[in-house]
KEFIRO-361218 format. One line per field, with one value per residue (C-alpha): residue in three letters; x, y, z; residue number from 1. Coordinates in steps of 0.25 Angstrom, whole numbers. Layout:
<rs>
res [ALA_...]
x [X_...]
y [Y_...]
z [Z_...]
n [NUM_...]
</rs>
This chain:
<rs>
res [UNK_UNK_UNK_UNK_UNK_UNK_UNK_UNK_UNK_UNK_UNK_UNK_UNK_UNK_UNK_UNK_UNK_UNK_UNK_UNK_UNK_UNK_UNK_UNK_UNK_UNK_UNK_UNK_UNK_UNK_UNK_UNK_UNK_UNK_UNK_UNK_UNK_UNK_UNK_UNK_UNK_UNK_UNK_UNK_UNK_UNK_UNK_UNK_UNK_UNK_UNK_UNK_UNK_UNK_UNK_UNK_UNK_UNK_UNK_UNK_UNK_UNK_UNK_UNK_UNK_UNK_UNK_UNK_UNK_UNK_UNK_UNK_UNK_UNK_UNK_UNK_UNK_UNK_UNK_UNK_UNK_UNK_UNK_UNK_UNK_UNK_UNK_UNK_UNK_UNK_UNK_UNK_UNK_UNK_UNK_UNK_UNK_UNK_UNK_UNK_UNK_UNK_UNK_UNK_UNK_UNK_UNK_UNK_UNK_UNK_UNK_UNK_UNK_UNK_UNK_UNK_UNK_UNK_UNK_UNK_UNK_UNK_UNK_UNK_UNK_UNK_UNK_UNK_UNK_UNK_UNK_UNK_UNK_UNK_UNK_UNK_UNK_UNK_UNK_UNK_UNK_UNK_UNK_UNK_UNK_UNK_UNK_UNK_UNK_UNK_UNK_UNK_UNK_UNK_UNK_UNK_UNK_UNK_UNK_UNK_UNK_UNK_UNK_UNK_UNK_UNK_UNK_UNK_UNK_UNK_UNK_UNK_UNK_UNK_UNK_UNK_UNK_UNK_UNK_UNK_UNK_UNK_UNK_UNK_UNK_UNK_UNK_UNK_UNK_UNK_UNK_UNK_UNK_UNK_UNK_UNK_UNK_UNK_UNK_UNK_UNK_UNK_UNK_UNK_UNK_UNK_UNK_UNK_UNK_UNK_UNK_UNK_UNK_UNK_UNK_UNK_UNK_UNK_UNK_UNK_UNK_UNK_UNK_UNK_UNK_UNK_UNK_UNK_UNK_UNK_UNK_UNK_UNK_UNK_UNK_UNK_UNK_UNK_UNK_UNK_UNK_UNK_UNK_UNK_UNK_UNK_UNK_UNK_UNK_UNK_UNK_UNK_UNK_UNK_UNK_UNK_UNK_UNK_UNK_UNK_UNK_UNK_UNK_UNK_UNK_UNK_UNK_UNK_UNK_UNK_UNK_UNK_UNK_UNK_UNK_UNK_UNK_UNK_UNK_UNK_UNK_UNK_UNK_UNK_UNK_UNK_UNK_UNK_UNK_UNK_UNK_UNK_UNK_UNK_UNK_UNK_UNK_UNK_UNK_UNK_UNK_UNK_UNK_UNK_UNK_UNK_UNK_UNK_UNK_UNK_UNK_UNK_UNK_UNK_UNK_UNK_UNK_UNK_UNK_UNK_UNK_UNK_UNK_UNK_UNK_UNK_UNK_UNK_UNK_UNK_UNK_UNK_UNK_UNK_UNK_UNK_UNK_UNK_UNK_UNK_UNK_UNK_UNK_UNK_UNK_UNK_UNK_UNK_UNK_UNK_UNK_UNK_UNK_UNK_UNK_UNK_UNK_UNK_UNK_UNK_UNK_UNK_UNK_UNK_UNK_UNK_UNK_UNK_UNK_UNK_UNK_UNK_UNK_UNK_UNK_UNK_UNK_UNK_UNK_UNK_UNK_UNK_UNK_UNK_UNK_UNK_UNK_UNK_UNK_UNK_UNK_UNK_UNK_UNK_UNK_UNK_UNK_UNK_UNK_UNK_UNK_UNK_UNK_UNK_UNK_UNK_UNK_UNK_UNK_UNK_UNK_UNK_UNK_UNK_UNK_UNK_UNK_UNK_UNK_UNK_UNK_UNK_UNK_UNK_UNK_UNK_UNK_UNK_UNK_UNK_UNK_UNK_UNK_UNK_UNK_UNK_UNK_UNK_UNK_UNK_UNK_UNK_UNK_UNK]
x [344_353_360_371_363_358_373_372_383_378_364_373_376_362_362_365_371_384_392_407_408_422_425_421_407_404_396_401_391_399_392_396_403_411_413_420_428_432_434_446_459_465_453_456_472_466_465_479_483_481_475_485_497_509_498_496_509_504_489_489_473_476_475_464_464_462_452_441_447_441_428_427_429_418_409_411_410_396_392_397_391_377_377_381_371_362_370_364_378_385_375_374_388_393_385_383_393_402_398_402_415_419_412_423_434_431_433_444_451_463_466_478_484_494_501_507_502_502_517_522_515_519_533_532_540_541_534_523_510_499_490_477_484_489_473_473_483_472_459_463_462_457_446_443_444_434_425_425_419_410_402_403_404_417_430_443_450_438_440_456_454_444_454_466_460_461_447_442_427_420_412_425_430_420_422_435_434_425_438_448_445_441_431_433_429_444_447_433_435_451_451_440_444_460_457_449_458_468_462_461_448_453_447_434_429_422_408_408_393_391_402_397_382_389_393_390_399_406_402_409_404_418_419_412_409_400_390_392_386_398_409_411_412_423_432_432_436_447_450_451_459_469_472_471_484_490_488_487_492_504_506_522_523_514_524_535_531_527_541_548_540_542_557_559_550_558_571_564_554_563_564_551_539_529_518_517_520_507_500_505_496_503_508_514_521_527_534_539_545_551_557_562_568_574_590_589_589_574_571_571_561_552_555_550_537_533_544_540_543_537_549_545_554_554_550_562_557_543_538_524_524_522_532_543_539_554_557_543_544_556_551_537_531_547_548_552_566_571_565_574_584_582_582_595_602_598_602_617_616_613_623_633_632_626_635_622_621_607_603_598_585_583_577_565_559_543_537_523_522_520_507_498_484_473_468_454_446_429_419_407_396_386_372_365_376_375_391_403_414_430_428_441_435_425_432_446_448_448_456_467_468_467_468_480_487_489_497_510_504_500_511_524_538_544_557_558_570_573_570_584_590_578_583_597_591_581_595_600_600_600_591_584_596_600_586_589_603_597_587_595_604_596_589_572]
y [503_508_500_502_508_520_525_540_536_524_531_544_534_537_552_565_573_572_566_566_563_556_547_540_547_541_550_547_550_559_561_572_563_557_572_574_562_567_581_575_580_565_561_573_570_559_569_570_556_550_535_530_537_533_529_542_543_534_535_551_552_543_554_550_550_544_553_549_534_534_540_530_519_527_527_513_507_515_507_492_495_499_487_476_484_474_462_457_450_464_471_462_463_478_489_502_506_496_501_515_511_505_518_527_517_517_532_532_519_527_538_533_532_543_544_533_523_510_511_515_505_494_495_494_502_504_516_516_511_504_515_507_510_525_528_527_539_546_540_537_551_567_570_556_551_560_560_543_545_558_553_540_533_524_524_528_516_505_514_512_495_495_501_492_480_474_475_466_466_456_469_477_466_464_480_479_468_482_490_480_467_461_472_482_498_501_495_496_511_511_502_509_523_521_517_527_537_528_529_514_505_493_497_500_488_480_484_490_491_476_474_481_476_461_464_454_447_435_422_422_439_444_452_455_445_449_441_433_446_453_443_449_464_459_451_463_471_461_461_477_478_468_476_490_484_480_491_503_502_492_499_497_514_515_503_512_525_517_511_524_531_515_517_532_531_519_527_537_533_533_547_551_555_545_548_564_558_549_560_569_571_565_579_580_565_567_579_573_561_569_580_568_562_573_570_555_544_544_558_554_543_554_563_553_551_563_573_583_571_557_549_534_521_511_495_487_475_469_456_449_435_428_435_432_424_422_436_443_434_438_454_454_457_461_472_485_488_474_477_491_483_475_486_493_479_478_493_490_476_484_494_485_475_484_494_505_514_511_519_511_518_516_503_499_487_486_473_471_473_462_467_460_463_456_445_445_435_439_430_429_425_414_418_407_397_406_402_413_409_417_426_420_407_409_421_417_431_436_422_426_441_442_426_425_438_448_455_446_448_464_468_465_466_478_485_501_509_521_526_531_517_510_507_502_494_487_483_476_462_453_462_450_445_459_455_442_446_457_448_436_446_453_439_437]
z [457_447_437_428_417_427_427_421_411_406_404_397_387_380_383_373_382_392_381_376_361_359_346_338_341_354_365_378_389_401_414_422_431_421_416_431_429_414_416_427_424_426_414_406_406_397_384_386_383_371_370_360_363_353_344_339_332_321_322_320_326_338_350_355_370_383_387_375_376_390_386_377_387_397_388_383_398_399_388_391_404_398_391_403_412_403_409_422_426_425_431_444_445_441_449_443_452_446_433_436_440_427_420_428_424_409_411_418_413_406_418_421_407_403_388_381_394_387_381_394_402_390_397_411_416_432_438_425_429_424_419_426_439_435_435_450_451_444_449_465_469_465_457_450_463_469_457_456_471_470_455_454_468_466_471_459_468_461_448_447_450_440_430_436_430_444_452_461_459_449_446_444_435_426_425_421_409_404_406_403_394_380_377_385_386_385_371_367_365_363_351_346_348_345_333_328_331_326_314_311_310_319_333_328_322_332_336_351_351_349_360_371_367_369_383_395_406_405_411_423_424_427_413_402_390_377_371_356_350_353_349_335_340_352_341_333_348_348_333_334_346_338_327_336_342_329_320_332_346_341_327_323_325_337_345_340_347_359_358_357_368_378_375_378_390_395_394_402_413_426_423_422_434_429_437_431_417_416_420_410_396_384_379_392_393_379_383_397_390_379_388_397_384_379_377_381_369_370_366_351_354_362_349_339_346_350_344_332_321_323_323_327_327_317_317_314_319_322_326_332_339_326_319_327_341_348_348_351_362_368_367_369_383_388_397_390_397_391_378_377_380_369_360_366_365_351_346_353_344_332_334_336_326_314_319_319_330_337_349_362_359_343_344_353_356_355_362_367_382_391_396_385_378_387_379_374_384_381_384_373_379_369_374_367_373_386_384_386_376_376_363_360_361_349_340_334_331_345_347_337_340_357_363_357_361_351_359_351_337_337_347_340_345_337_336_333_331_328_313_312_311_308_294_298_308_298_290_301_297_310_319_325_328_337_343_348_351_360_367_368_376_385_387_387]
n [1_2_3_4_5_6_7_8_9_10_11_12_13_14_15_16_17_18_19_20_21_22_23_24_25_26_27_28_29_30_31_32_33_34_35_36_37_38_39_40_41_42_43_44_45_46_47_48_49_50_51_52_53_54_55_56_57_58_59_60_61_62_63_64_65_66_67_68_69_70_71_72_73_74_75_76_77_78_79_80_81_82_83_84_85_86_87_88_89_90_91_92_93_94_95_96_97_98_99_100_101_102_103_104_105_106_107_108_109_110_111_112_113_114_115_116_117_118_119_120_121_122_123_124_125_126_127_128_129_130_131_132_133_134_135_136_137_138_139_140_141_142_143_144_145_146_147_148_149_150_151_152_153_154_155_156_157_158_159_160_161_162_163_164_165_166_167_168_169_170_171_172_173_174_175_176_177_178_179_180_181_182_183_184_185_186_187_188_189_190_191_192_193_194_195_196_197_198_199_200_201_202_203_204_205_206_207_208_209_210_211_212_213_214_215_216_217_218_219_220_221_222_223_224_225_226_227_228_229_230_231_232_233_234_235_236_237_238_239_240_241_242_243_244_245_246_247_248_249_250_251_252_253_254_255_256_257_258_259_260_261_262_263_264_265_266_267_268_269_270_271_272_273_274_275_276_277_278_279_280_281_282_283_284_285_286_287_288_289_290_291_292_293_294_295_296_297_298_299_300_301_302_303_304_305_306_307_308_309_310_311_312_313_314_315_316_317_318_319_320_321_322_323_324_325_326_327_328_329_330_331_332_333_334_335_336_337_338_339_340_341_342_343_344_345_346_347_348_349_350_351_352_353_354_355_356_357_358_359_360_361_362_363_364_365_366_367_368_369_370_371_372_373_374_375_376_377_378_379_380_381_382_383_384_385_386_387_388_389_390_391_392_393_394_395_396_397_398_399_400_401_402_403_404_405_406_407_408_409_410_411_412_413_414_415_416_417_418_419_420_421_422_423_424_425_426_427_428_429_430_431_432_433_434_435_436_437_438_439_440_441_442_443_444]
</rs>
């Protein structure tokens, strides 16, 4: 009978041979049907989208791609499933079949991403999709289709649910919390990998190996949990996905960008054949939305990102929860098309009591989104108790920094306007006034 352990690529895990080397020096074992999968021209459009995006404009190494992020996550499924193999519970309930299936998903987890995904979605806009569901476009027929039946014996339909967050089988669930949870392969490898190309320590410190070591199930055996060994290593997963937000993906410069590029494709979208530009390459994208741009007040947006000189907006104004908790509440979590009216009702306030002339598109307003980080719910499980406890329940550092949502702390409300009249704006001396004015208006 086999078991999970007898699955080629798990057993490739020890081999010399049939590798890929991606960084940070890790050998990822490829089999030559996960080659055919790879060698797919819906996988290889993935070396044509970067993983950070908008990042990049500010950390200069960040290019890294979706192609080796999903390698990454292959090879790290292979290796949380080596080590629950050793778990009775997870082996009477997730077959090798099962196993194989999540092995495909973790490969294929980002298919249906296409460049600058996560600042599009942010906005939710109609007609843009959720990138889980965009996959199926790819997955549901032609070649993935046909190799997903002929290599590995499953169906892309089981493959697309798995990655939708929405299956229906206890099995399938518990598989899921591997894709999508506290600790899982996804942010396992991104916070890792993004900040090494980044350039910055933050996502690196925590140790993976004593994490994935830790691994069981949870009492009630619907997710996975880690044993007390593993408590330190997952506070310092949730301590370095923390500052990763802070200091990376919500930097003041990277919001700006993301800003910029949110406003000009808003003006935009209804004009726009969605379905071909998410399947576009990034190069490919730019160009569409410049050339679309081109002559409308959002070309100079599209020129300061991606034009011959970087020419981002400036923060005038920046404020977290605690720093001002009325207003961050009356912005945050607001859907986008009320927000740029905040900043058009706020530009034609400044232009006609400062008596400046302030362009509808010179001042954008940048507020978390409504969709929220998942909070951090892990069970630790106390084997000389035989008690699980919630990590939160027994580390007040993973109390402080996920529990209580960090989204409101590290996500701040900012306004950006255009460098042009960055300095006059900044000398106007009742600007939280114009805000409120604006809001009080438009009504929350």
């Amino acid at each position: 009978m086999s078991s999970i352990l007898d699955i080629p690529e798990i057993r490739l895990l020890d081999a010399k041979s049939s590798l890929i080397r991606i960084p940070a020096e890790l050998d990822v074992p490829v089999s030559p049907r996960v080659c055919r999968l790879i060698d797919t021209p819906e996988f290889q459009r993935l070396k044509n989208i970067s993983q950070l995006g908008l990042v990049g404009l500010v950390y200069p190494a960040a290019h890294h791609t979706r192609f080796e992020h999903s390698l990454g996550v292959y090879r790290l499924s292979l290796l949380y499933l080596r080590r629950l193999a050793h778990d009775a519970r997870f082996r009477k309930l997730v077959s090798p079949t099962d196993a194989e299936l999540l092995i495909v998903a973790a490969l294929l987890h980002d298919l249906g991403h296409w460049p600058f995904c996560h600042a599009i979605e942010d906005i939710q806009l109609p007609r843009v999709p959720r990138h889980e569901f965009f996959a199926s476009s790819f997955l549901l027929e032609g070649e993935i289709a046909e190799l997903l039946v002929r290599d590995w014996g499953l169906h892309a339909r089981d493959v697309a649910t798995l990655l939708s967050g929405e299956p229906q089988q206890p099995s399938h669930q518990l598989l899921a919390s591997l894709l999508s949870g506290p600790i899982d392969i996804d942010k396992m490898d991104y916070l890792s990998r993004d900040s090494l190309h980044a350039g910055v320590p933050y996502g690196r410190h925590f140790d993976r190996e004593r994490l994935i070591g830790s691994l069981c199930l949870n009492e009630r055996g619907t997710a996975i949990a880690i044993g007390e060994k593993g408590k330190t290593a997952a506070e310092m997963m949730v301590f370095a996905r923390y500052v990763m937000f802070s200091e990376v993906y919500w930097h003041h410069a990277v919001r700006s960008a993301t800003a910029m590029l949110q406003r000009g494709f808003y003006h935009l979208y209804e004009s726009l054949d969605l379905d071909t530009l998410f399947r576009s390459s990034e190069t490919s994208l730019i160009g569409e939305l410049s050339a679309a741009a081109a002559g409308t007040d959002v070309a100079p947006l599209f020129d300061g990102l991606f034009g011959p000189r970087r020419r981002l907006y400036k923060r005038l104004l920046q404020f977290s929860l605690l720093e001002d908790a009325d207003l961050y509440r009356r912005l945050a979590g607001m859907p986008y098309g009320w927000l740029a009216e905040v900043a058009r009702q706020l530009a034609d306030r400044i232009s006609r009591q400062e008596g400046l002339s302030v362009g509808p598109h010179q001042i954008l307003v940048d507020a978390p989104p409504s969709s929220r980080e998942v909070e951090f719910h892990l069970d630790v499980f106390f084997a000389k108790r035989e008690e699980y406890l919630n990590l939160a329940d027994v580390s007040p550092v993973v109390r402080a920094l996920a529990q209580e949502q960090f989204d409101d702390y590290v996500k701040k409300v900012r306004f950006f306007v255009d460098p042009v009249i960055c300095d006059q704006l900044r000398g106007v001396d009742n600007l939280i006034g114009l805000i409120e004015e604006s809001l009080n208006e438009l009504g929350d």
